[in-house]
N, C-alpha and C positions, 0 to 999 in steps of 0.2 A: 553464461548469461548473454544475452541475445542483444541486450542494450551495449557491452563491451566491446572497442572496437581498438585498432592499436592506436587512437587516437585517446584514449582513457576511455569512462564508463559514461554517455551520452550524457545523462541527469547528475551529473557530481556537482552541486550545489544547488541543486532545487529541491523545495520543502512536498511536502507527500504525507496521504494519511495509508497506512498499510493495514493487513490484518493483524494485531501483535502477536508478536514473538509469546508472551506469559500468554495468551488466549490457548496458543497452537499447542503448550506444555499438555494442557487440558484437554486437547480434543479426544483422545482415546477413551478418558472418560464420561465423556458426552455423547459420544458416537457420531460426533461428526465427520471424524476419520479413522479406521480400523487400528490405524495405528499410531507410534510417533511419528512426529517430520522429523526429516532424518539432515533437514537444515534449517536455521533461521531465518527468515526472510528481513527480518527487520535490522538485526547487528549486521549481515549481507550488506542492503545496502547502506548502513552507517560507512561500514567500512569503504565503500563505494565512493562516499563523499555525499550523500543526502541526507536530509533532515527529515528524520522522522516528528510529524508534527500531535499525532494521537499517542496515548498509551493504553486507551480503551476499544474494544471491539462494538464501537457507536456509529451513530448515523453520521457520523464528519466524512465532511467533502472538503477537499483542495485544488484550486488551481494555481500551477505556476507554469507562466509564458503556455505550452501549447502542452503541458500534463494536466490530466484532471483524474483523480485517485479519491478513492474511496474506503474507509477503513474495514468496514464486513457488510453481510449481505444486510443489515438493516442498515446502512447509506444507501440502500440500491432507489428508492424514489427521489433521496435527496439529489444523489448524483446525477440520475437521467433529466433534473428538471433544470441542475448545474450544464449540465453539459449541452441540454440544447441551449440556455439562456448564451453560454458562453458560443456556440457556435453559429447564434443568428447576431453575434457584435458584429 
């Protein structure tokens, strides 16, 4: 993971909306992806030390200090209107 550094993992105690973990179980059948993931992204970064703040694949947007996360592609208006509001503070 790109954020891991031997300093620990950059975001280890900042809250974050993901795409879940139970959505990703599901995507084969939905054909959002050909297949399983072949990792978690969400228990990932539990383990990490962040706070996953969603358990559904909804429009939730998060900011914490200079992260701003999005749970799945329906956050994607919320988020681009989050994220300029947060970048002309």
């Amino acid at each position: 993971m790109a954020a891991k550094t031997e300093k620990g993992f950059l975001y280890d105690g900042y809250k974050m909306t993901v795409f879940p973990d139970s959505v990703d179980k599901q995507t084969p059948m939905i054909g959002y992806l050909p297949g399983p993931m072949p990792w978690r992204v969400c228990e990932k970064l539990t383990a990490l030390g962040a706070q996953i703040t969603n358990t559904k694949a909804d429009a939730s947007c998060h900011v914490d200090r200079r992260l701003i996360t999005g749970a799945s592609p329906k956050a994607t208006n919320a988020f681009g209107r989050l994220a300029s509001e947060t970048m002309l503070k």
